[in-house]
N, C-alpha and C positions, 0 to 999 in steps of 0.2 A: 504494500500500500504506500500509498505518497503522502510524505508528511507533511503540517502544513508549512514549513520551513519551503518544501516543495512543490508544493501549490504554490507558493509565491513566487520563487526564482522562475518558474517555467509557464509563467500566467499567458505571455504574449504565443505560445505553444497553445496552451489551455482554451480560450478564450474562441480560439479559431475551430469552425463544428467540426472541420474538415480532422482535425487530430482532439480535440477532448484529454476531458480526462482518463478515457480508455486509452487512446492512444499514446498518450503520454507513459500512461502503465505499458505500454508495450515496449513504448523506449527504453526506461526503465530496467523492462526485463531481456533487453535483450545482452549478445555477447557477440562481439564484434572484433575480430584480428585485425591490426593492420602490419603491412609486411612491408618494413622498412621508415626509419624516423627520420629520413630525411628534405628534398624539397620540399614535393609529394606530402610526404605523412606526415610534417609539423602540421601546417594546418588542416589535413584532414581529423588529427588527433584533437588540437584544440577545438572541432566545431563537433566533433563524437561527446565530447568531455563539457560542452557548454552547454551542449540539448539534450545531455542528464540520459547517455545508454548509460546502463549500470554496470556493467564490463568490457573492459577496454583492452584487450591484447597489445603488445606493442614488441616485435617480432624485430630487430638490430644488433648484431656484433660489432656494429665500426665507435669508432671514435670520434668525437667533436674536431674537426678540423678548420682553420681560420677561415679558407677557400669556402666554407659550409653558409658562411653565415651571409651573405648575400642574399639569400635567398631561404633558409631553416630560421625561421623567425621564432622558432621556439627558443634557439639557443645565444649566449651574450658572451662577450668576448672572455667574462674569465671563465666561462664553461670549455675552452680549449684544451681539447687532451683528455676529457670526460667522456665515460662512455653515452651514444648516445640513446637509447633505452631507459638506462638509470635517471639521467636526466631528465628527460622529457615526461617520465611520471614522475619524479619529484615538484618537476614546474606546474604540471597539468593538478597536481592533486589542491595547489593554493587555487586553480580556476573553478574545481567543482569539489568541494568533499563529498561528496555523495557517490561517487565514482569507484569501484574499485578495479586497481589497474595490477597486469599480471602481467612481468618484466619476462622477455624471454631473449634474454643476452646470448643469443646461438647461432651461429650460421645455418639459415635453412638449406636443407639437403634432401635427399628422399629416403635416409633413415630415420628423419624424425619430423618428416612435414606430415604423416599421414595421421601421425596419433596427435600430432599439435592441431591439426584444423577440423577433429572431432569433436575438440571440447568451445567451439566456435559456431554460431548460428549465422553470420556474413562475414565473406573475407573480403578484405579491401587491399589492391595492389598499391602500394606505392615505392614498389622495385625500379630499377633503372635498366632494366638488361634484360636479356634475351633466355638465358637461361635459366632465370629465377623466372620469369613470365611463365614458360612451359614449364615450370614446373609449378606453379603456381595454378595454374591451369587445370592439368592432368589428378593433382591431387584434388581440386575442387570436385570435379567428374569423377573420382572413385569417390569420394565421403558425400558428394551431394550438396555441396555447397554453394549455392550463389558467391560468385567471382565480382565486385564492382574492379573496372581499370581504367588504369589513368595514364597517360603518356606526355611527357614535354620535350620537344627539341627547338630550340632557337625564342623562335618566338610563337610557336605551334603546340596545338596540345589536342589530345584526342579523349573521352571519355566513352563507355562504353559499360553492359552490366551483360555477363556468362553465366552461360550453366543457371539459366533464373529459370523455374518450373517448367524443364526440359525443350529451354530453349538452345540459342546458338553458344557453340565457346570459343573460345579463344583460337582455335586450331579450323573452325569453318572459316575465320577469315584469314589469318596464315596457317597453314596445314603444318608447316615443318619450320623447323629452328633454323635460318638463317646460317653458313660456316662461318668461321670463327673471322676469315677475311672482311666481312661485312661487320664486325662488332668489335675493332682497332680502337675506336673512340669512343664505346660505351659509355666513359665516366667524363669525357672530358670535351663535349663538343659544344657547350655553351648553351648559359640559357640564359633569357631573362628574367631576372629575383621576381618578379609577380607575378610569373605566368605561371607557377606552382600554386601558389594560393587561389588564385580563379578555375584552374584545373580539378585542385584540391575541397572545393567548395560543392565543385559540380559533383564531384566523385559522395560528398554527402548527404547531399540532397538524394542521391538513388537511395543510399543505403537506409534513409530517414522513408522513404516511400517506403520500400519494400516492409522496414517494421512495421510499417502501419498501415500500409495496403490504398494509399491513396497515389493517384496520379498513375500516370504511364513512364513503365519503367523502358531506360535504355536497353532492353531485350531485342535482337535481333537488328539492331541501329547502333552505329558510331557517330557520334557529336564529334565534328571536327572545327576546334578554332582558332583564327587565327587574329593575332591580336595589332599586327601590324595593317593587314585591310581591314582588320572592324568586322571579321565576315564569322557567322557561323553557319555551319552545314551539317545536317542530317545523311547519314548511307544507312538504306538497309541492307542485309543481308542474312539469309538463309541457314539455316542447322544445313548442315552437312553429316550424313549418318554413317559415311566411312571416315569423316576424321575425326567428329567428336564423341564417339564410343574408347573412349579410355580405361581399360581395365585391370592397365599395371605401370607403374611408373618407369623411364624409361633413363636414356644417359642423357643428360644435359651437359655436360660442359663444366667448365668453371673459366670463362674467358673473362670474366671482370672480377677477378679477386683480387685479392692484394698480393698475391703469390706470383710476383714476375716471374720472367726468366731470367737465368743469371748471363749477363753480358758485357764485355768490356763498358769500362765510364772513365770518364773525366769528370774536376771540379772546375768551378768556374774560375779559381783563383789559378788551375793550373793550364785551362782553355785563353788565358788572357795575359801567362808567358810566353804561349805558342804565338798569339799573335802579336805580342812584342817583338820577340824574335823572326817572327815572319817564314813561321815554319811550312811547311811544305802542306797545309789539308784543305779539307773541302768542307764547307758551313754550309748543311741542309738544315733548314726551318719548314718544318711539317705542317705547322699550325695554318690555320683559315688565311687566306688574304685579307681580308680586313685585318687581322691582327698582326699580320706582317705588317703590313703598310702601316699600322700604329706604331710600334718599336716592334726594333731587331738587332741582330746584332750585326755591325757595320762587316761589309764584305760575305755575308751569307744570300745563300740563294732559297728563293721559294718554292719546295716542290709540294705537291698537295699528297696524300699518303696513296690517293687511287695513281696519281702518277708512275709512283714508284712500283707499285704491284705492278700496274701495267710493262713499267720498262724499267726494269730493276737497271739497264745500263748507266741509265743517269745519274747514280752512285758508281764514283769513285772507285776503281779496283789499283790505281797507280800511286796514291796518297792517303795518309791516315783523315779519315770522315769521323765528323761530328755532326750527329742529328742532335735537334732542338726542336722543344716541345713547349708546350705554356709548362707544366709543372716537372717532367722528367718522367713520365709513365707511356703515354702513346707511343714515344720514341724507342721503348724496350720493346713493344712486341714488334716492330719493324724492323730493328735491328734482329731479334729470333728467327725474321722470317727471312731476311736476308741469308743470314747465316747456315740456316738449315735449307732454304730450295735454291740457293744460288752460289753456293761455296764463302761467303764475305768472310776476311780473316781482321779487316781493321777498320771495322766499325765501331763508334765509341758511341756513348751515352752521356749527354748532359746533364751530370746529375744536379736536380731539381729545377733542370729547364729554364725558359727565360726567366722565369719567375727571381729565380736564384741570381740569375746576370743581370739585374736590376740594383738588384741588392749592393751590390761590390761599387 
């Protein structure tokens, strides 16, 4: 039952016939995962935790990073180096005490996604990657879970709700996981800080119907927006009965962990003897053009990363190469990949990217 301490906070809920005070109890009673505390699921967390669900999952093993805070509005600069899970239900518990929140500081995997989104009535994605998606996915469709998703690239974001009372998932509109080629900048291709929150808004408003059974749910429709033309767009699309019958979890990958490859590197203090000296190498900047053309480092050239797959000759085989990146991470899987399909013996790594040659 709601008390009146709860009557009161959640009156502008109450008030409206369309949710009541049943509805409200259904909020209440419901339990809700979200996977992942970061763009995405700051603010999907805060507006779960504001509209009074009474169980809140919060599924993250990473760390508060400075790069985060751009755009993770949950977290403030001396939360850097905190885990962010821990965090994020210590902040949310001053937003609503009535809430209660169940930290799951673990890397999801498919040893312990299928018994973690049993004890869950809606899963909400706010993963960054491809192989958390499917699998994200695949476990909803074996436990029976409505899937809400949410996606942000640039200045673009998609929303979308799976697996809702055997509708479409996730796999009728891409069937299969993308190769590891196509997901080089998973973590690192830019967004902007507010398009997460507007994404993340849309992604609760599903999860808020589906409790309570009002409105048309994104079932068999992806909302796509786009915040630079002002446009939003509806797609439907169809269940699909040979892709989305999922009956055993499968391999996904792990192409955006934190687990690089191990590769030659340089530091910047030791990249800026070399060009004191005027050593013999070659400066590849991977990064977007626009952000080349904002800074770079003087005498580097710009190749785009699809460049390089396409024509791996445009690296260097006669002189020591240094690829540059915004933080020092996209630059390791292109140097891996160099090294393993095309023989490279002296490719280097900047470690921590321009980011770092700013600094100095």
């Amino acid at each position: 039952m709601l008390s009146k301490s709860e009557l009161k906070r959640y009156n502008r809920h109450i008030i409206m016939p369309e949710i009541g005070i049943k509805g409200q109890q259904k909020i209440k009673d419901a339990k809700v995962l979200v996977i992942g505390a970061g763009g995405l699921g700051c603010p999907i967390l805060q507006y779960l935790t504001a509209a009074g669900v009474g169980t809140v999952g919060i599924c993250d093993f990473d760390y508060i990073d400075e790069s985060n805070l751009q755009r993770q509005i949950l977290f403030g600069t001396n939360d850097i180096g905190k885990s962010k899970a821990k965090t994020a239900a210590n902040k949310l518990a001053l937003l609503n005490p009535y809430i209660k929140f169940n930290i799951h500081d673990l890397k999801l995997d498919k040893t312990n996604v299928i018994e973690l989104f049993k004890q869950y009535d809606i899963i909400v994605d706010g993963s960054d990657n491809f192989p958390t998606r499917f699998l994200v996915n695949d476990a909803c469709v074996i436990t029976g879970k409505p899937l809400v998703f949410g996606a942000i690239y640039k200045f673009e974001g998609q929303v979308s709700v799976f697996n809702y009372r055997g509708g479409a998932t996730y796999r009728c509109l891409i069937p299969e996981q993308p190769d590891s080629s196509e997901m080089l900048s998973c973590s690192q291709i830019g967004v902007i800080g507010v398009l997460p929150g507007i994404i993340g808004s849309y992604q609760v408003s599903e999860v808020l119907k589906i409790i309570t059974g009002v409105g048309d749910v994104l079932s068999g429709k992806i909302l796509l927006v786009d915040t630079l033309a002002v446009s939003h767009n509806i797609i439907e699309f169809k269940r699909n009965e040979k892709t989305a019958n999922i009956t055993s979890l499968g391999d996904y990958g792990d192409f955006c962990s934190d687990e690089f490859p191990e590769v030659k590197s340089i530091t910047t203090n030791e990249l800026k003897e070399k060009i004191k000296n005027k050593a013999d190498i070659q400066l590849i900047d991977i990064r977007d053009k626009e952000l080349y053309e904002n800074y770079h480092i003087p005498n580097s050239i710009n190749y785009q990363i699809e460049e390089i797959l396409d024509k791996p000759e445009l690296v260097s085989k006669e002189s020591d190469v240094i690829l540059i990146c915004e933080n020092g991470n996209n630059s390791l899987a292109v140097i891996d990949f160099l090294e393993e399909t095309h023989n490279y013996k002296q490719v280097y790594n900047l470690n921590g990217g321009i980011q770092e040659w700013i600094k100095l």
